[in-house]
C-alpha positions in Angstrom: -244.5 11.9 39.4 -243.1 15.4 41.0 -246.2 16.4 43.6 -247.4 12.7 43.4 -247.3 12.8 47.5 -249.1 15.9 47.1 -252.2 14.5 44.9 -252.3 12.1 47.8 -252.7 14.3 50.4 -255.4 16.2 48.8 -257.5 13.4 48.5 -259.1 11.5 51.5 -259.3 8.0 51.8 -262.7 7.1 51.2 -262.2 8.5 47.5 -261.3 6.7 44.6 -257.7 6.4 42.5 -257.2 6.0 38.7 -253.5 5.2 37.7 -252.4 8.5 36.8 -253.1 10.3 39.9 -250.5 8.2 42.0 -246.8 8.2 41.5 -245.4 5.3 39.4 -244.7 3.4 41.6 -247.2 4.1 44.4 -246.3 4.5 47.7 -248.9 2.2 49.4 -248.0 2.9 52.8 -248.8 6.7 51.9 -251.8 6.3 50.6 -253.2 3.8 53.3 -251.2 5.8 56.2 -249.7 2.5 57.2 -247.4 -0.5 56.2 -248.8 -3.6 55.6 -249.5 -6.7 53.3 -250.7 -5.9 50.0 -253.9 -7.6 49.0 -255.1 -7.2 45.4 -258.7 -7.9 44.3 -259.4 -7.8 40.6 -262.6 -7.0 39.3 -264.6 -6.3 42.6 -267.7 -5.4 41.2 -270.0 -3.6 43.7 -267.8 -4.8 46.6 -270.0 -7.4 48.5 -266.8 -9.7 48.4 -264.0 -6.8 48.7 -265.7 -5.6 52.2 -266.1 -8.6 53.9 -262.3 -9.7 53.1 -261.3 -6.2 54.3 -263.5 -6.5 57.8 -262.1 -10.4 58.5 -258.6 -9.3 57.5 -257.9 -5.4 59.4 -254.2 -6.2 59.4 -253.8 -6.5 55.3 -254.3 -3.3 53.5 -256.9 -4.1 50.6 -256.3 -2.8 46.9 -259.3 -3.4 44.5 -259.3 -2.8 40.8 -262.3 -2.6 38.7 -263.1 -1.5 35.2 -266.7 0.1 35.6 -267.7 3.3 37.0 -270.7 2.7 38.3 -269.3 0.0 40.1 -266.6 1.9 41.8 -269.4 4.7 43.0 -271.1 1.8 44.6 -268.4 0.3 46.6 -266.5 3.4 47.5 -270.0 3.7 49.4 -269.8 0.7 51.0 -266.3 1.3 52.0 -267.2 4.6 53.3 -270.3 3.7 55.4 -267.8 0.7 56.4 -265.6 2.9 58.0 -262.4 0.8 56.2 -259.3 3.0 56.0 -257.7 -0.6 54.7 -259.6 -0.2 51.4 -258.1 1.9 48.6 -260.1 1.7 45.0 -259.4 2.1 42.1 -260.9 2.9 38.3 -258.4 0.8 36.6 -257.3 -2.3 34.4 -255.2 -4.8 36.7 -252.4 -5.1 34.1 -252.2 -1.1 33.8 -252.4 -0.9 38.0 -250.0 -3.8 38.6 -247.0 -2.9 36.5 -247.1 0.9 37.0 -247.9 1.1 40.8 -246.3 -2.1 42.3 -243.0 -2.6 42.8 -241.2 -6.0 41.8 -242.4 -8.7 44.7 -244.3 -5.9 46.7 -247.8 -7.9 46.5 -248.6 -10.4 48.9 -252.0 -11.5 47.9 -253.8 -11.8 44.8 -258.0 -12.5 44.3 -259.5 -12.8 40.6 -263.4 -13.1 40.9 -264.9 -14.2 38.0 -263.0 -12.1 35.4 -265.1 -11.0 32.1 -265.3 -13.9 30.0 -265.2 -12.5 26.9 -267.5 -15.4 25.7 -267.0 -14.5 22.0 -265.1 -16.2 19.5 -263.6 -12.9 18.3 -263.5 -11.4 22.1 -261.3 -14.1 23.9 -258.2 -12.3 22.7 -259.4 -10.0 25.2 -259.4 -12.5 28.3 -257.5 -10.9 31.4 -256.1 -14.4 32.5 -253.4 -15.3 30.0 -249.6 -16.8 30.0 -248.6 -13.1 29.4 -250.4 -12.0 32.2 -249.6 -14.7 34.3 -245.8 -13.4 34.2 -246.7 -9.7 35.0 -248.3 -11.5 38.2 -245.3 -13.6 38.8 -243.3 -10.2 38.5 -245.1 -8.8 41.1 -246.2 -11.3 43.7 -244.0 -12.4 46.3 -243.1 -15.7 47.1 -245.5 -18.2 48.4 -248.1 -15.3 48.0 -251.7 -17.2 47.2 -253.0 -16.6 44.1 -257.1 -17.3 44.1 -259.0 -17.3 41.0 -263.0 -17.9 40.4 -264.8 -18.3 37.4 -267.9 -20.4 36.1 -267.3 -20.7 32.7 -265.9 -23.9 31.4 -264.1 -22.7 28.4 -262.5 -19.8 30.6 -261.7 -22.5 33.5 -259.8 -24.8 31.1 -258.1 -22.0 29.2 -256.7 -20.5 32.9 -256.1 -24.0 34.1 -253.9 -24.4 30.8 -251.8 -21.6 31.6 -251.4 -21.8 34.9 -250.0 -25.2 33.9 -247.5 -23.8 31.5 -246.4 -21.2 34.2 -242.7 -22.1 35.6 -243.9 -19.4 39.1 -247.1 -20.8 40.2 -248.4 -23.9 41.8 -251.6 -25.7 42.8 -252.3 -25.4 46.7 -254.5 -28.0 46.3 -254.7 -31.8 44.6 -255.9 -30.6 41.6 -256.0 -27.8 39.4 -259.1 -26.2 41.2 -262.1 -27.1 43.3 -265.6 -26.8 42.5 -266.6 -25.5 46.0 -265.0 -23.0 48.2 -266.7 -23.5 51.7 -264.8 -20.8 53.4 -265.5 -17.5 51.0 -268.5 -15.5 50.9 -270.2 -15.6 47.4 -269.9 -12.6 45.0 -273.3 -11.2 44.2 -272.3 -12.8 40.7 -271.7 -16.4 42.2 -275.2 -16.0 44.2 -276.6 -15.7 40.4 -274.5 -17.9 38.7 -275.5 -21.1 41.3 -279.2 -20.3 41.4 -278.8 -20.5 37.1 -276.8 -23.7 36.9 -273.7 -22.5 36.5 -271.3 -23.8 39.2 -268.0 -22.2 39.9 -264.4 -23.2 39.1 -261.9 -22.1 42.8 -258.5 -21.9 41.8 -256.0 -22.0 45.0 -252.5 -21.6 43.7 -249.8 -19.9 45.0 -246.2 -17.9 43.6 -243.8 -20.4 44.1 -239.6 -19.5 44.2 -239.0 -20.1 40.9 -237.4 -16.2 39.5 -239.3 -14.6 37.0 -237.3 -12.4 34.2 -239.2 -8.7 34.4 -239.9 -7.6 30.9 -242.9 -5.5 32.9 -241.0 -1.7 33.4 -242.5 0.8 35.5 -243.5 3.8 32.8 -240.7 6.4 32.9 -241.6 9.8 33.2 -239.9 12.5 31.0 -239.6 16.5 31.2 -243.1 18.3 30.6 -242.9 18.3 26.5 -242.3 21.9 25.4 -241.9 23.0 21.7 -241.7 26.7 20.6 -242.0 27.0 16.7 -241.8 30.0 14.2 -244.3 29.2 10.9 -246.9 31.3 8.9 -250.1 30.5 11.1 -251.9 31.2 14.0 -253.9 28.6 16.0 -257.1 29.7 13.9 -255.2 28.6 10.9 -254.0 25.3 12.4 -257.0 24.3 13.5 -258.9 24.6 10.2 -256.3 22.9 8.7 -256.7 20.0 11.1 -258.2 16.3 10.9 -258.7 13.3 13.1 -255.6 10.7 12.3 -253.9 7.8 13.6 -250.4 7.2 14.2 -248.0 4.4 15.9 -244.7 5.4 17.0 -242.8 2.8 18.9 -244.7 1.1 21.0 -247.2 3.9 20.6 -250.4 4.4 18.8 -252.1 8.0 18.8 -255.0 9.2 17.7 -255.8 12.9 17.4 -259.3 12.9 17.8 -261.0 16.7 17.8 -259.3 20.3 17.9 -261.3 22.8 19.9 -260.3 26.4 20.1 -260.9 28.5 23.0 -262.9 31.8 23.0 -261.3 33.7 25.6 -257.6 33.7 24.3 -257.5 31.5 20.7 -255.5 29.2 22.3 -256.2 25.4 20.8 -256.6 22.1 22.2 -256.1 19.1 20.7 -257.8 15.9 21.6 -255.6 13.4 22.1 -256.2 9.7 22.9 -252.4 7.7 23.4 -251.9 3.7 24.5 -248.9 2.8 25.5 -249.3 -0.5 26.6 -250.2 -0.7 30.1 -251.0 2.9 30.1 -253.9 4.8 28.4 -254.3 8.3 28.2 -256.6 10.6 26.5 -255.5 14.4 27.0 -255.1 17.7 25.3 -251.8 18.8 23.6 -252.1 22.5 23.7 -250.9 25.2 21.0 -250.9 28.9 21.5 -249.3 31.8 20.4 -247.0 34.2 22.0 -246.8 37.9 21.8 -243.9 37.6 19.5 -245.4 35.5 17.4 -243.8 32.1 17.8 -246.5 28.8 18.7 -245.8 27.1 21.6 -247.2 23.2 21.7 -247.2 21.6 25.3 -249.4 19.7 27.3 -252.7 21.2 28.9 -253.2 20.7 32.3 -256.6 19.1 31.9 -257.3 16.3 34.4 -254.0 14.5 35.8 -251.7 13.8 32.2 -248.0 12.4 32.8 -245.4 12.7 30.3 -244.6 10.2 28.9 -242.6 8.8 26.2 -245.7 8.7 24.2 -246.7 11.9 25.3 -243.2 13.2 24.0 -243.6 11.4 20.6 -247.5 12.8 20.5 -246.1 16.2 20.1 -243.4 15.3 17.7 -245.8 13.9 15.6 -247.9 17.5 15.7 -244.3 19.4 14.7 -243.9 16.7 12.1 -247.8 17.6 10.7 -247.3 21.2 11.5 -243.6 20.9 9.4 -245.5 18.9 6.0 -248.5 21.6 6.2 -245.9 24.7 6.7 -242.6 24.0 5.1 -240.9 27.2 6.4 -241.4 26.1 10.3 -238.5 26.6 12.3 -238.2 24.8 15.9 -236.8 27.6 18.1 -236.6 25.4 21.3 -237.7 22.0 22.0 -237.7 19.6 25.7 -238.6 16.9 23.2 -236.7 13.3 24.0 -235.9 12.9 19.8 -234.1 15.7 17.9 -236.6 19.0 16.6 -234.6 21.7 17.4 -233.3 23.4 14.1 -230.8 25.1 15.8 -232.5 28.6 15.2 -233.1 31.3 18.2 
């Protein structure tokens, strides 16, 4: 991302990352101000586990992921009143963080702590630990790195002990697939629950053995800043009562235009845009506003940290495409776009 480094330097360490404020892929020896091996933990909750590995291990530099909010506020805290400049968190899902930000073979450590279970019959689709993510970690996990995985639910246990099974670039550290004690860790506030409820804890200690994994994981490719310049009979006013909320997969993409708001100061519209590309999710505003001359110019808003993206790119073609059913007569003056819109007119 061009001023990536800059972002970085903006931001002290203490704070908190998402995925698309840090160059794809992230230089980890930036944003922690030194080289060293690259621990991941997944799903830290409110950190009770995360600090302790960080103040026992001071030579490792310590990523953690985690979904919730909340969660993040509470160990970013922790980490702060810590005084831990190996700690770097981040708001983030670990299959969006690990194949946008990590290079092939850069991780050197991997910790899953009780990942959601998804306990429903319709949810366990939605189960982190699966043979597809098992070979975005292989991807990304050097060799011999450990691989350490808790959970106490049964179903879960069997269904990761299955996969990791299946998996050609792992293998058990122990005798078995995993343990049912773990003398050596400090319990997760969940664990600490879980025990005094009944439910006892499946330890998995594998590791990334040398067997070569095939990458079908790219880091996302960035594109020039989408730019379109149209000539049609409307103004934004006019587009923006003409507009509704739709759905719409391109490629690999699925978009959804959610809103249109239009501002009071200059006319100038924004549309609500939500876009998944697998692993990347972005919800931004695609921008339209009219020049002096006359022509509408559709780009992306600089609202919160978007990156262009191939689905960015085919977000606005699908707004010229709307633009062209609703206003026959449009011609594309100029166009950055990565597919053919430019009629050729200027």
């Amino acid at each position: 991302m061009a001023g990536g480094g800059h972002i970085i330097a903006l931001m002290s360490w203490s704070d908190w990352y998402k995925v698309e404020q840090l160059p794809w892929p992230a230089d980890w020896a930036a944003l922690f101000g030194r080289a060293a091996p690259l621990v991941v933990e997944i799903g830290f909750g409110t950190g009770r586990f995360l600090i302790d590995l960080a103040r026992r291990r001071p030579e490792v530099n310590v990523l953690g992921l985690e979904i919730s909010i909340p969660a993040v506020r509470i160990a970013g805290r922790k980490v702060q009143r810590g005084g831990l400049p190996n700690v770097v968190l981040m708001q983030a899902s670990a299959p969006a963080a690990l194949q946008a930000l990590c290079r092939p073979g850069s991780v050197a450590e991997v910790i899953i702590n009780f990942p959601d279970p998804w306990p429903k019959k319709d949810q366990l689709g939605r189960r982190l630990i699966d043979d597809g993510f098992l070979c975005l970690l292989a991807t990304r996990m050097a060799p011999d790195a450990p691989l350490d995985i808790a959970t106490d639910v049964v179903s879960y246990a069997e269904q990761i002990a299955a996969c990791l099974a299946r998996s050609p670039h792992f293998a058990s550290r122990l005798d078995a697939p995993y343990a049912l004690d773990d003398p050596g860790r400090l319990p997760t506030k969940y664990e600490l629950a879980g025990l005094r409820e009944g439910r006892p804890p499946r330890y998995f200690q594998w590791r990334r053995n040398g067997t070569p994994a095939t990458d079908p994981f790219p880091i996302p490719q960035e594109y020039a800043m989408p730019h379109v310049v149209l000539r049609l009979p409307a103004d934004p006013a006019e587009i923006g009562r003409r507009f509704r909320p739709t759905v719409i997969e391109r490629e690999a993409a699925r978009i959804r235009f959610i809103d249109a708001y239009q501002s009071l100061r200059n006319g100038k519209l924004l549309i609500e845009t939500y876009i998944n590309e697998e692993p990347i999710l972005q919800r931004l505003a695609l921008e339209i506003r009219a020049r002096p001359a006359g022509e509408i110019v559709i780009a992306l808003a600089e609202v919160g940290f978007p990156r262009p993206t191939r689905g960015v790119h085919l977000a606005v073609g699908a707004l010229v495409d709307w633009l062209r059913e609703e206003f026959p007569s449009l011609v594309v003056v100029q166009s950055t776009l990565q597919e053919a819109h430019d009629d050729g007119a200027g």
